[in-house]
N, C-alpha and C positions, 0 to 999 in steps of 0.2 A: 143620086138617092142612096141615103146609107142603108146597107145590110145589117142588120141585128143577129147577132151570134148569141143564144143564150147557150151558157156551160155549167153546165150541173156538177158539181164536184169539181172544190179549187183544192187537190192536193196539187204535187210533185209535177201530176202529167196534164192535170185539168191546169191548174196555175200559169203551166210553161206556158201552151196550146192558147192561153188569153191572153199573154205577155208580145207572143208573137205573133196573132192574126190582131191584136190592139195595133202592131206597127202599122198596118193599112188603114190609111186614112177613111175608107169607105166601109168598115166595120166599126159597128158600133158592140162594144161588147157588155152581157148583162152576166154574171155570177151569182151562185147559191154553192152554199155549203153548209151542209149541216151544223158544224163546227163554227159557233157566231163569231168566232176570234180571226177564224182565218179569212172569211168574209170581208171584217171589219181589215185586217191586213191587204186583202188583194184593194180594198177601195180606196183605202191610207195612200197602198204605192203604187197608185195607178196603173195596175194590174188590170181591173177591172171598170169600164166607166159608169156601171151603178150595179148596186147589188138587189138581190129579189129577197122579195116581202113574201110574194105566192106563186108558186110554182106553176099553179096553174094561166096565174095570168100571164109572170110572163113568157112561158111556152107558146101564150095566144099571139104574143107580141112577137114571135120570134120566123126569121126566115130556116132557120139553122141551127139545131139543139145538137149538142154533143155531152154526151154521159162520161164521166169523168171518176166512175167511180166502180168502186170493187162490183165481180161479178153478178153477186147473187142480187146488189144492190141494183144493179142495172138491169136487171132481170125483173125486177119488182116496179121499178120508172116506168119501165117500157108499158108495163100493166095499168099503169096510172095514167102515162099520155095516149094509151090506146080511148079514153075516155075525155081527153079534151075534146070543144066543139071547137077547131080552128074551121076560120072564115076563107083557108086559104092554103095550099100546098107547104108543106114543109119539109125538109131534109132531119131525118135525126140518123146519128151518128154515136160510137158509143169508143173505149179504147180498150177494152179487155182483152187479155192477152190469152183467153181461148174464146174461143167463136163460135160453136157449136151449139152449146146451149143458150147464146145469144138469139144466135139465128132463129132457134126451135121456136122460141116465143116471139119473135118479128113474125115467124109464119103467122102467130095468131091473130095478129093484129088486125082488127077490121076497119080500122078507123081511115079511110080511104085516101084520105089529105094527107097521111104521113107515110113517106120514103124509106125506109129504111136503109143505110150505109153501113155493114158493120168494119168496126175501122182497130187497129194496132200499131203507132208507132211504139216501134223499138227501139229504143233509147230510154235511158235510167240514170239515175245517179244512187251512190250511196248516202245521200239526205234524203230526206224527208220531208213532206209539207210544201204546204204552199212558200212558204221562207226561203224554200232552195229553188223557186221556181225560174227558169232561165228561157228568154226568149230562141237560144239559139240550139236549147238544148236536142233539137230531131233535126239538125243541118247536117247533111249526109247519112242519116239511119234509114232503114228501110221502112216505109211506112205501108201498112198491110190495108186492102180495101175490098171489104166483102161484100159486095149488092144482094140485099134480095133477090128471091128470084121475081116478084112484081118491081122492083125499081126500074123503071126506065134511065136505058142509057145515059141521056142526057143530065141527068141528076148527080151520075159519077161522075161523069167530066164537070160538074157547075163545083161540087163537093172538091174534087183536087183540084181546079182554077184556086179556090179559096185560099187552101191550105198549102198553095205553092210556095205564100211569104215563107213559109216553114223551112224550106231549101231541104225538103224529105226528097229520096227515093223512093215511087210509087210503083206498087204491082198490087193487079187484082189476083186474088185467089179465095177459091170455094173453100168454107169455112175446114172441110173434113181433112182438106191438103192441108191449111195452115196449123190447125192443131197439131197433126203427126209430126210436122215439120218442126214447132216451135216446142214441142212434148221433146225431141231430140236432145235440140242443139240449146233450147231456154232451162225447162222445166226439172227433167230430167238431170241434168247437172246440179242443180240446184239439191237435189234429193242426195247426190251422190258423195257433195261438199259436206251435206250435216251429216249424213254416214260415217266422212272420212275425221269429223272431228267428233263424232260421240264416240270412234273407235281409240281415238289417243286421248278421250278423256279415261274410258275404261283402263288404260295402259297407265296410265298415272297413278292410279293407286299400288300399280306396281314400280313404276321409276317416276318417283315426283319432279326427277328436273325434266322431263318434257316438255312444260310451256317453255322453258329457258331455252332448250335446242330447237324448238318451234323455227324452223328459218324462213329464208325468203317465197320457196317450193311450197311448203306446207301453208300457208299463208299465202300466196297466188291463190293457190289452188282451191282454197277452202272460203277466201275472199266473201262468195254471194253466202254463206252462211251466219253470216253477218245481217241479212237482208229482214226485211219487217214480215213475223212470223205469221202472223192472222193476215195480212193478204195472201202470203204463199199458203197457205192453209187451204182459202178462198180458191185458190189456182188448182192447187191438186187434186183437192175434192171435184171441182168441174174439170176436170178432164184426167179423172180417177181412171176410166176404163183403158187410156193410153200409157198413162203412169205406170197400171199393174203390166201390160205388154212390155213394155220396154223394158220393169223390173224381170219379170222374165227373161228378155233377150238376157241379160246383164249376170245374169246368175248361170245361165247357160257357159257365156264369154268368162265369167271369172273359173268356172270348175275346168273349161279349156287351159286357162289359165295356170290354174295350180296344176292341172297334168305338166304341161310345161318346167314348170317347178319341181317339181317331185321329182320329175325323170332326170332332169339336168341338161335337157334336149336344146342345146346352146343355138345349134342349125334353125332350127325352128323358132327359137324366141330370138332371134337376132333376128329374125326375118319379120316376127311378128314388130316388133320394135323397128326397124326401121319400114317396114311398111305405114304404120301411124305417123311418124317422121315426117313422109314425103305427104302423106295426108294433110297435117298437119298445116304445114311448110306453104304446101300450094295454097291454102285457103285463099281465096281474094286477088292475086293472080291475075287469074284469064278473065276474070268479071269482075264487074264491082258490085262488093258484098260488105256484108255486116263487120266483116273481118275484114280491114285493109290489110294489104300487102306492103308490111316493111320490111327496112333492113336493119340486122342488130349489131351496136356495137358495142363490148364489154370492154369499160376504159377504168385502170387503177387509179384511185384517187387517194387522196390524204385525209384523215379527218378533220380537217382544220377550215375557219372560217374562207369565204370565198372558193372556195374550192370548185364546185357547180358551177359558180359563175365563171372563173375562166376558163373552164372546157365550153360553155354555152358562148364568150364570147368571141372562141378562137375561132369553131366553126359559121357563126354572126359573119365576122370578119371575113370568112370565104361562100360566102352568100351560100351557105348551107342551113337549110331549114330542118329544123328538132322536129319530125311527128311524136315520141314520146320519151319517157323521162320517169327511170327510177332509179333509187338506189340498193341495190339485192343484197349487198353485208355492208354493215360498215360496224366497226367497235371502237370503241375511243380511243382514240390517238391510236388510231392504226388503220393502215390501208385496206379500204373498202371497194368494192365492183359498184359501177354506175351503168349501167345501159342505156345508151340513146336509139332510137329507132330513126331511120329518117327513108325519101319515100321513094327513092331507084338504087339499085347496084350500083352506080355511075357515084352518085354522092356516098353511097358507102366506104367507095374506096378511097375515094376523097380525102374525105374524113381522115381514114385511117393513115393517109400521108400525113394530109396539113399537122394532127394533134402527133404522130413521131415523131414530126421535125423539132415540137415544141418540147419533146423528151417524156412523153406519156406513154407508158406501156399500156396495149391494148390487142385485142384479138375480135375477128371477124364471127358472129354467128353462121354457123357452116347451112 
């Protein structure tokens, strides 16, 4: 008997989430989005196996609803499906990446047939839309599962049996842990990246070549600044009161900071710096976390065509696997740093043989 999945909102994370539970043959998946294009898209490339007319109905038809769409938006769904007459138990599910104000209005919900799950994989890309939608895109991210406090057990476990095609990492956490937690390590950052580039746009009217020196550090670092401004908006606004905390911590930690500076207290900011280091460093380690645990190696390369490809095919050749792959300078016709990550000490050092032998200067991430 097939299961009907209806998903409300085909962006980015609604699109993925129907590309990948479509792989199970005993899901049948239905789609809406507000946006007729992207609809008409997810049903062109069989993304989706039929799109909705009325929301309400096919929520009637549905074993399993997941909200697929910004907060405020999911906050106002949940208002509407508290008002269907379903004939029958359903699960709904939603992905916002804070939970709190989710949850407040699941509280309200009376409508006794519906389950509430509130749910967060963590996993992104820098696209957009349902166009960048990828089946495989939450295989190893953490996937966050917040039950009401009426859902019955049983409902969590049926909710991640589903979502196991996903190949997520599942943990349940109360909606107030996950905010603080994801206010840290997500959110928070995020504030911290447009800071760091509204502060070197200010700086530019005083030395214009700054985009030009812009390097690979400032550009890591400021990377999610880049990210679509009216959902993060959506984001900060719902979970403003941890946002202004943590701006707090942060201004407390920077005036520490500049004591540090001012005095020239070497002892102390080396300690503070390599304390973050080993922080850093360990992430992912002893557990597995959002942050895998790799190994880095900084290898000189040539500007010139093929170049990537035979350092990729040297360690191919010694059945060494790439976890990841940038290039942190390169200028024209001149030797550039490539970093490969790859996923034990044991292959790092590897590496570092087999590509000397081949006459490649390179150094170990310490």
């Amino acid at each position: 008997m097939k299961r009907t999945i209806f998903i409300i909102g085909l962006g980015l994370i609604g699109g993925s989430l129907a590309k990948s539970l479509k792989n199970d043959s005993s899901n049948y998946i239905i789609g809406y989005d507000s946006d007729m294009r992207s609809m008409e898209f997810a049903q062109k490339n069989n993304i989706i196996h039929a799109s909705c007319e009325d929301i309400t109905i096919s929520a009637q038809e549905a074993d399993i609803i997941i909200l697929g769409t910004p907060i405020s938006e999911t906050i106002a769904i949940l208002g509407k499906l508290d008002k269907v007459p379903f004939d029958h138990e359903v699960i709904v599910s939603d992905v916002s990446s804070v939970k709190s104000p989710v949850m407040n209005k699941a509280k309200m919900i009376t409508n006794k047939n519906i389950n509430f799950i509130g749910g967060h994989p963590m996993a992104g890309s820098h696209k957009r839309g349902v166009t960048a939608a990828k089946a495989h895109l939450f295989e190893n991210a953490i996937y966050v599962l917040s039950p009401a406090e009426s859902c019955r057990s049983h409902y969590v476990d049926e909710l991640e049996e589903v979502l196991r095609i996903a190949k997520s990492n599942f943990i349940v956490l109360p909606a107030e842990d996950h905010d603080e937690m994801t206010g840290v390590i997500s959110h928070f950052p995020h504030l911290i990246a447009s800071s760091l580039v509204h502060q070197a746009r200010k700086w530019q009217d005083t030395h214009a070549y700054i985009p030009k020196l812009a390097a690979g550090g400032f550009r890591d670092i400021t990377r999610i600044a880049s990210s679509n401004p009216n959902l993060w908006q959506d984001i900060f606004y719902h979970n403003r009161s941890k946002m202004s905390q943590l701006l707090g911590d942060w201004i407390a930690e920077m005036n520490e900071l500049k004591d540090l500076i001012d005095h020239n207290n070497r002892i102390e900011m080396t300690a503070y710096l390599k304390q973050a280091k080993e922080y850093r460093d360990g992430l992912g380690i002893s557990e597995k976390g959002a942050i895998p645990a790799f190994y880095d190696l900084y290898i000189d390369i040539r500007d010139q065509p093929g170049a990537i490809s035979s350092v990729a095919h040297i360690l191919a050749s010694a059945e060494i696997s790439i976890k990841n792959l940038q290039i942190l300078e390169i200028r024209e016709g001149i030797t550039g740093v490539l970093r490969l990550s790859v996923p034990s000490k044991e292959q790092q050092q590897e590496s570092r043989s087999v590509l000397a032998k081949n006459g490649y200067e390179l150094m170990l991430a310490e």
